[in-house]
C-alpha positions as CSV (number, residue, x, y, z in Angstrom):
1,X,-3.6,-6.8,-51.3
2,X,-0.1,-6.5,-49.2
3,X,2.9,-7.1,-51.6
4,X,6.2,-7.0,-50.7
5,X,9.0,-4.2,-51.2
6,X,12.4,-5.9,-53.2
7,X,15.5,-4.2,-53.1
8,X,16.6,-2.8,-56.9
9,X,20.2,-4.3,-58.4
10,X,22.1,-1.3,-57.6
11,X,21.7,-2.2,-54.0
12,X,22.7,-5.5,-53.9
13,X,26.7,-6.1,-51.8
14,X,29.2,-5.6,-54.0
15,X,30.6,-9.2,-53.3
16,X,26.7,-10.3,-54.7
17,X,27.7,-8.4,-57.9
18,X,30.8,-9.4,-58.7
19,X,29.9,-13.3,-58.8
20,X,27.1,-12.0,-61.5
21,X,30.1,-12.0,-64.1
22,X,29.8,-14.8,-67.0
23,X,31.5,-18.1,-66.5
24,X,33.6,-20.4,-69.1
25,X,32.0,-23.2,-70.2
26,X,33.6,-25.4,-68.4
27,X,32.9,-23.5,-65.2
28,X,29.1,-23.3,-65.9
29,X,29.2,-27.3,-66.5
30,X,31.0,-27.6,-62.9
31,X,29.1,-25.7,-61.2
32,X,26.0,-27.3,-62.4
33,X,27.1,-30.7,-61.8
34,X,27.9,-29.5,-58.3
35,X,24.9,-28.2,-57.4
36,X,22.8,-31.2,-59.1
37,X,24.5,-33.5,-57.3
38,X,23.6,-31.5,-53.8
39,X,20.2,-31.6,-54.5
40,X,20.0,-34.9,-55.0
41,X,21.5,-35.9,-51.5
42,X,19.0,-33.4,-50.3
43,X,15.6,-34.4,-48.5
44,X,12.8,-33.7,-51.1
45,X,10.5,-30.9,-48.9
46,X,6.8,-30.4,-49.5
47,X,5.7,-27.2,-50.7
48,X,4.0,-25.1,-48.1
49,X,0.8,-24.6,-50.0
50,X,0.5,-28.5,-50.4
51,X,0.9,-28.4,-46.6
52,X,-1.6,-25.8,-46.2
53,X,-3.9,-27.7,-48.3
54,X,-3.5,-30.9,-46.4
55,X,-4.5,-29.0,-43.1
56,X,-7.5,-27.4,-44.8
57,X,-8.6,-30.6,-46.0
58,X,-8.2,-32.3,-42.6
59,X,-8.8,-29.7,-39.9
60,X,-10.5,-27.2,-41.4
61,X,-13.1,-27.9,-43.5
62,X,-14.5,-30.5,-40.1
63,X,-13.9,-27.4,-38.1
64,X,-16.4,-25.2,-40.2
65,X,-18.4,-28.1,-40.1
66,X,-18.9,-28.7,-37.3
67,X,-18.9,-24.9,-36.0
68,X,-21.4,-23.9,-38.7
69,X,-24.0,-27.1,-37.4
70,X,-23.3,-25.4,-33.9
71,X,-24.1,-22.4,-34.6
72,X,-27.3,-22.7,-36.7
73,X,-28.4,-25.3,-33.5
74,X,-27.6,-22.5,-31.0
75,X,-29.5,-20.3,-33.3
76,X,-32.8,-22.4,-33.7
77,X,-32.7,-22.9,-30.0
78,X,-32.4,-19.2,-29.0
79,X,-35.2,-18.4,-31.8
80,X,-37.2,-21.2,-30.0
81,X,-37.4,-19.3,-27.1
82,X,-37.7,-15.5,-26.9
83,X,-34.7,-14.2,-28.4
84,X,-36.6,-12.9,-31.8
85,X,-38.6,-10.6,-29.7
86,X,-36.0,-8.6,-28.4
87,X,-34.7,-5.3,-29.4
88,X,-31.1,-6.6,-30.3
89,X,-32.3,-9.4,-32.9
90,X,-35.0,-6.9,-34.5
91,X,-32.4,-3.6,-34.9
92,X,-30.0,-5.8,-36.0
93,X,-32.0,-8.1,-38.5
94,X,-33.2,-4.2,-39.6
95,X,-30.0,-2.8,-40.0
96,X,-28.7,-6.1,-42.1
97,X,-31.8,-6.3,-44.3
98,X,-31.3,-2.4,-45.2
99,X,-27.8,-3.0,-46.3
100,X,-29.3,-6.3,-48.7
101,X,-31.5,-3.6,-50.2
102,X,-28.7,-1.3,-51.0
103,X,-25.9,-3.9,-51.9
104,X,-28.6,-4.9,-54.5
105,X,-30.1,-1.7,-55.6
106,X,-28.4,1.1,-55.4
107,X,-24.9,1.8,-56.4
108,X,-22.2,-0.2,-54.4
109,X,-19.1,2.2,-52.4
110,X,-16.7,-0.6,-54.1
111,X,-14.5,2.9,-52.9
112,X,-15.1,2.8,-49.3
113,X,-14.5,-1.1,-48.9
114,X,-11.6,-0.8,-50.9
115,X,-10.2,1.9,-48.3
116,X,-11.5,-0.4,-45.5
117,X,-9.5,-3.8,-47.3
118,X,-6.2,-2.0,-47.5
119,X,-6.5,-0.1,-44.0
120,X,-6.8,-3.6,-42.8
121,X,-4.1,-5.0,-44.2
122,X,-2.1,-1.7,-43.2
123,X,-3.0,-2.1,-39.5
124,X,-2.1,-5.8,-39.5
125,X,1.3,-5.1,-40.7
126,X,2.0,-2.7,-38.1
127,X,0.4,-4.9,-35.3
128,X,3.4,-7.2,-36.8
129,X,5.7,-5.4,-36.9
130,X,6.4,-4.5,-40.3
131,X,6.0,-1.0,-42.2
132,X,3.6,0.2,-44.6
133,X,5.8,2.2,-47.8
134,X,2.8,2.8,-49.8
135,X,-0.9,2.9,-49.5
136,X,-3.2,3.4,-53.0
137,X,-6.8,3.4,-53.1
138,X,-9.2,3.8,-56.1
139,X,-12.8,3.0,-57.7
140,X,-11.2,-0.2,-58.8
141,X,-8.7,-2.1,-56.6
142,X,-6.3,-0.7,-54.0
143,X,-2.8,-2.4,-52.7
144,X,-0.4,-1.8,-49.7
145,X,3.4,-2.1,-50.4
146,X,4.9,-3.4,-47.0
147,X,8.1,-5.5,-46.3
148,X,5.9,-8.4,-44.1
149,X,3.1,-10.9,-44.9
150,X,1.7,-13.6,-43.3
151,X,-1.4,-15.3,-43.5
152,X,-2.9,-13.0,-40.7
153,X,-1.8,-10.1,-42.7
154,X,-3.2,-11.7,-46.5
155,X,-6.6,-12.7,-45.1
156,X,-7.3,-10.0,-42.6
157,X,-10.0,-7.8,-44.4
158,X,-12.2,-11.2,-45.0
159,X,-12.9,-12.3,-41.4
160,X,-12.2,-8.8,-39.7
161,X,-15.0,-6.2,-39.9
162,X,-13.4,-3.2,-39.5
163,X,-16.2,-0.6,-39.6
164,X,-18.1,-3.1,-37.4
165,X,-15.0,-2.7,-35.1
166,X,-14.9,1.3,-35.1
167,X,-18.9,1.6,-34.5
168,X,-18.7,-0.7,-31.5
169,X,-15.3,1.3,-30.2
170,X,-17.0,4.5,-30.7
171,X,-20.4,3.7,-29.1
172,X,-17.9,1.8,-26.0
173,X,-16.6,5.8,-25.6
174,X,-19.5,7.5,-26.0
175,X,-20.9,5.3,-23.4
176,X,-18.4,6.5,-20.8
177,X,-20.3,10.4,-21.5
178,X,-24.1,9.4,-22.2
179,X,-26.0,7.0,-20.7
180,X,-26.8,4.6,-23.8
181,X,-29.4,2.4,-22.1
182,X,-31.8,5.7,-20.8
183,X,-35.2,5.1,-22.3
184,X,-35.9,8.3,-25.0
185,X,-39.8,8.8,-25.5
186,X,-41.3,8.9,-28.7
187,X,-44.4,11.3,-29.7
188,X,-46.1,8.5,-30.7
189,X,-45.7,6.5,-27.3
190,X,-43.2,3.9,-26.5
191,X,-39.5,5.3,-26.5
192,X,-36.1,3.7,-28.0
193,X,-33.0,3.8,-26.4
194,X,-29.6,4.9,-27.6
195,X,-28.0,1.1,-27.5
196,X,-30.8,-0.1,-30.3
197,X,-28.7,2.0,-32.5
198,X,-25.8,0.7,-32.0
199,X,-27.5,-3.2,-32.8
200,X,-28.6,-1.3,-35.9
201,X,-25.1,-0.2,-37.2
202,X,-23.7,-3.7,-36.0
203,X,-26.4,-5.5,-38.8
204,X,-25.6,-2.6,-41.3
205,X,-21.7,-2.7,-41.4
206,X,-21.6,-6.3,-40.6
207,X,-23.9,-7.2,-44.0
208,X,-21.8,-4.5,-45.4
209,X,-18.8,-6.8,-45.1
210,X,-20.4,-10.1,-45.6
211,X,-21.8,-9.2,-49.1
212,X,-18.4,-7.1,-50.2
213,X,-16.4,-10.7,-48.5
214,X,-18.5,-13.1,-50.9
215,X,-18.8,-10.5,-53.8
216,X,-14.5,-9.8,-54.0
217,X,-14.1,-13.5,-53.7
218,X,-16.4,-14.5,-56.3
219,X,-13.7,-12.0,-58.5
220,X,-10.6,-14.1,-57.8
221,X,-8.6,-12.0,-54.9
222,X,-4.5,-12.9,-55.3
223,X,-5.1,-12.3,-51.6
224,X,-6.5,-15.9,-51.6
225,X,-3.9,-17.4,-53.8
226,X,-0.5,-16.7,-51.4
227,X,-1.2,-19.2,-48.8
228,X,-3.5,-21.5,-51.3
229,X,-7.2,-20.6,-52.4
230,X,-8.5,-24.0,-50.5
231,X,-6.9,-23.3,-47.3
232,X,-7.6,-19.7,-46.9
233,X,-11.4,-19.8,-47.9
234,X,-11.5,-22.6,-45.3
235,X,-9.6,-19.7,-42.4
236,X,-12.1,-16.9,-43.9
237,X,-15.4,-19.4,-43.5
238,X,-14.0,-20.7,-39.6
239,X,-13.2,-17.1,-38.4
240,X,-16.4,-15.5,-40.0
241,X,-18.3,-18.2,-38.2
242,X,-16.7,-17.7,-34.6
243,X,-17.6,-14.1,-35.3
244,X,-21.2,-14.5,-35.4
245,X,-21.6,-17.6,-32.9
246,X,-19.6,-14.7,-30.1
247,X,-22.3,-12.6,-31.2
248,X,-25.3,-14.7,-30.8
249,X,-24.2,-15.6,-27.6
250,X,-23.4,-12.1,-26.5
251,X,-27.0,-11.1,-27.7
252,X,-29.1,-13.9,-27.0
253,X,-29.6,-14.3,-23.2
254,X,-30.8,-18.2,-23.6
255,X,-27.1,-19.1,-24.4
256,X,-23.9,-19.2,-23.0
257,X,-20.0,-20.0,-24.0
258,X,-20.1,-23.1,-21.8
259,X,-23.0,-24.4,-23.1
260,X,-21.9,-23.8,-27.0
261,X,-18.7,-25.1,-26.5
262,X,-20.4,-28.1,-25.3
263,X,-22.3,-28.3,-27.9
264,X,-19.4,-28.0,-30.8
265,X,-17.3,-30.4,-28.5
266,X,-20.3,-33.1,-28.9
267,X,-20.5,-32.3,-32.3
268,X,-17.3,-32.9,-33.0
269,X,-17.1,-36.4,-31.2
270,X,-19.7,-37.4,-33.3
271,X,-18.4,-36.5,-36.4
272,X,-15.1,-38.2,-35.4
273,X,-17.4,-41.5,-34.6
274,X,-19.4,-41.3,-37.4
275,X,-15.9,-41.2,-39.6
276,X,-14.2,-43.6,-38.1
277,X,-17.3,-46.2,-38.4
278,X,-17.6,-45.3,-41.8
279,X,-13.8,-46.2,-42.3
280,X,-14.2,-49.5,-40.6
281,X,-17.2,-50.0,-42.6
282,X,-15.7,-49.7,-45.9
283,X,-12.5,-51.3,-44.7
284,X,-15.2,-54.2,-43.9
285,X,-16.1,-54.4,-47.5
286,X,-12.6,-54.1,-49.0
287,X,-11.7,-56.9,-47.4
């Protein structure tokens, strides 16, 4: 998790240290009184993890609602038609189910998707702007000591595959040096081509961070707790969503952007309609 760098005492101004000395009695009392009375006349602010809460609450839990009935619609619909029969869905279910087996199975590299969590965090602070001072990894946690955070920046590595990321990069560039759709014949008959591999890694790394996501989660992350554990499971579940509906329609040659945005934008009238008649309903029966 990102933490923040604090400056020791000996570097505080030396006009901050001098006011550190200890007051009379009767200076303490004034002071108090003074600063009692400004916060009175002061406008009472809402904590910012209240507000986050209020947004996840109203906004974002109907917005993973609604995406999530989308998605699996898109989904039955592709499966309806021939989408399960092509190479993409089968290396890729393949690659997914092979990382189950070993995320079950065998022993976990909690080491590598520690490495993986901090890096993100690391690159996000310098996409920001801000600077990494230290970096630890380990078979048990890991943390990055920066002087930025934002929620970007705390919630990165739960929504952001980052070995998913780097496989697709590298086969991109490898691409521009090998052709990646040329058929390859096998011994046996039939032949495979380089691109099903690259479906293959997308299912294996992509399971590998969905199970680690769920599984560090379950373990209470402090990453969670910064910007409110409500609100930022409701940003990791909307982002990981809009993931995988960009990649069902990227893969599935039944579906389009226009036509899924359609889709969510109909659901989403509907869910408005059906909440407002419910509220008129029960406003019906108070009454």
């Amino acid at each position: 998790m990102p933490r923040r760098s604090q400056k020791p005492l000996t570097e505080l101004p030396a006009h901050r240290r001098e006011r550190n000395r200890r007051l009379s009695r009767r200076a303490r009392a004034k002071k108090l009184a003074a600063r009692t009375a400004l916060m009175e006349r002061m406008p009472r602010l809402i904590p910012v993890t209240r507000l986050y809460a209020w947004i996840g609450w109203l906004l974002l839990l109907p917005a993973c609602l609604i995406t999530g009935r989308t998605l699996f619609s898109s989904l039955g619909d592709s499966m309806s038609s021939a989408f399960w029969r092509t190479p993409a869905f089968w290396f890729f279910s393949m690659g997914f189910l092979m990382w189950l087996i070993w995320f079950l199975w065998l022993p976990r590299p909690v080491r590598l998707y520690v490495w993986g969590h901090e890096m993100t965090h690391a690159l996000c602070v310098m996409m920001f702007g801000g600077k990494v001072k230290e970096f630890r990894v380990s078979g048990t946690g890991g943390h990055v000591l920066t002087d930025r955070n934002n929620i970007i920046i705390s919630l990165s590595p739960y929504f952001f595959p980052l070995y998913a990321v780097a496989g697709v990069i590298a086969f991109l560039i490898s691409g521009l040096f090998v052709d990646l759709t040329r058929l390859i014949p096998l011994p046996w008959g039939g032949g495979v081509r380089p691109l099903f591999g690259l479906f293959y890694f997308i299912g294996l790394t992509w399971g590998f961070h969905l199970t680690f996501t769920v599984w560090m989660i379950a373990r209470d992350q402090p990453d969670l707790k910064i910007n409110g554990t409500f609100f930022s499971l409701m940003v990791i579940v909307l982002v990981n969503l809009l993931i995988i509906s960009v990649l069902l329609i990227l893969a599935s040659p039944q579906l389009s952007l226009r036509g899924y945005c359609s889709q969510w934008f109909d659901g989403a009238w509907n869910f408005l309609f059906s909440l407002w008649m419910a509220v008129k309903t029960l406003g019906g029966t108070l009454e």
